[in-house]
N, C-alpha and C positions, 0 to 999 in steps of 0.2 A: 290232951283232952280231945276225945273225938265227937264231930257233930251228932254223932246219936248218942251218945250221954249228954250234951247242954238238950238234945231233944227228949229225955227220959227223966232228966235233972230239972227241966223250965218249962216242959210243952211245947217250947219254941221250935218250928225247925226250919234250921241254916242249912242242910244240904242243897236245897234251889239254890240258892246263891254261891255255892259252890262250882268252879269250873268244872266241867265233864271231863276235861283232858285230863290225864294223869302225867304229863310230859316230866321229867326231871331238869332243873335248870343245869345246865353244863355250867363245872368251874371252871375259870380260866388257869390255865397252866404256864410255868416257863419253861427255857429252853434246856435244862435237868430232868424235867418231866417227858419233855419230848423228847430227849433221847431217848429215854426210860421206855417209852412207847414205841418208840421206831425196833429199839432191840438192837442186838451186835453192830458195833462195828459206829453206831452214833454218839458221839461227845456232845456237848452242849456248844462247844466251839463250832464245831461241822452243823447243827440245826441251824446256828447262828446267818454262818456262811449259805446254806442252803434257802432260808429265808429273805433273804438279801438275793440271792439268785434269781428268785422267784418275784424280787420285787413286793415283797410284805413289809421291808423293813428298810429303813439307811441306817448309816453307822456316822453320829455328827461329833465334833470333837469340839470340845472347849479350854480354855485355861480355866483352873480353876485359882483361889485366893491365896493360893501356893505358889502359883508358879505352873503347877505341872500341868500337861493337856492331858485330860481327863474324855475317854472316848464311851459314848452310850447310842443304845440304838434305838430310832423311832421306826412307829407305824406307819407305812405310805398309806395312798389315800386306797389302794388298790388292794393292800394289808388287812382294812379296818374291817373287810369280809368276815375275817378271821378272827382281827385281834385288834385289842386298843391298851392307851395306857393305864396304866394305876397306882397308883401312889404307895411309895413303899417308904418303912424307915428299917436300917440296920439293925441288926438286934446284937452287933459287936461296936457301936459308936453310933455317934448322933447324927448321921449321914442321912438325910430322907431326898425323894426326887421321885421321878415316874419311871417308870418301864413296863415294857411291853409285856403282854400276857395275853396267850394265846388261845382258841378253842382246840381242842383235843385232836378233833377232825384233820387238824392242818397237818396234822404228823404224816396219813393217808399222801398228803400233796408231794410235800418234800423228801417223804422215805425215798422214791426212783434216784434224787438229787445226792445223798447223802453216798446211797450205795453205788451209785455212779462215780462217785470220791474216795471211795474205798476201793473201786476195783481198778480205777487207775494208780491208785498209791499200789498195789500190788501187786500192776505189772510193771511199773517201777522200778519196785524191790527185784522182780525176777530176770529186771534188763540187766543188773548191776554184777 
C-alpha cells in the first residue's frame, strides 16, 4: 500500500512524514558472498584471511562441551566500520552463536589482498 492510496482511500496524507531519501538499506553479507563479489580466484577461506589482514576481524578459538576447540571469527573494533556480529542458528543442527557479517562495500577493500594471494600462489606454482 502506497502513501497516495491511504491518501485517496482516508484524505490523510503521510507523504510529509515520509523521508526524502530513497537510500536502500544494505544487507549484510558473509564471507560466500564476498567471494561471490570479489570474483575469480576468492574463496571464502582467502576473504576470511584477507579480513584478518586488514585487521576487520580475529580468529578466537574455544573448547567446546566436546572436547574439540572449536575456532570462529570476531569483529575488531577497527572491523565494525564494515561489519558486526549477528546471531545465527544452523539450519543442519541446533547450533546457534554469532558471526560476522559484512557490508558489501568491504569486498572493494580486501579484493587488492585476495588477488595479491593468488598471484603469489601462482608464482609459486611456476617456481616448481
Amino acid at each position: 500500500i502506497t502513501a497516495k492510496q491511504i491518501r485517496l482511500e482516508t484524505g490523510i496524507d503521510y507523504e510529509r512524514f515520509l523521508p526524502l531519501s530513497t537510500a536502500v538499506e544494505v544487507v549484510p553479507v558473509g564471507p560466500s558472498a564476498l567471494a561471490d563479489l570479489i570474483g575469480v580466484g576468492a574463496t571464502p577461506a582467502k576473504v576470511n584471511q584477507a579480513l584478518m589482514a586488514a585487521g576487520f576481524q580475529e580468529q578466537h578459538s574455544k573448547t567446546n562441551s566436546k572436547g574439540k576447540e572449536v575456532k570462529s571469527y570476531v569483529v575488531t573494533e577497527s572491523g565494525k566500520a564494515f561489519g558486526s556480529m549477528h546471531p545465527y542458528k544452523s539450519d543442519f543442527s541446533e547450533h546457534v552463536g554469532y558471526r560476522p557479517m559484512w557490508n558489501p562495500s568491504v569486498a572493494d577493500i580486501i579484493k587488492p589482498m585476495i588477488n595479491a594471494v593468488k598471484k603469489m600462489g601462482e608464482s609459486q606454482q611456476s617456481n616448481v
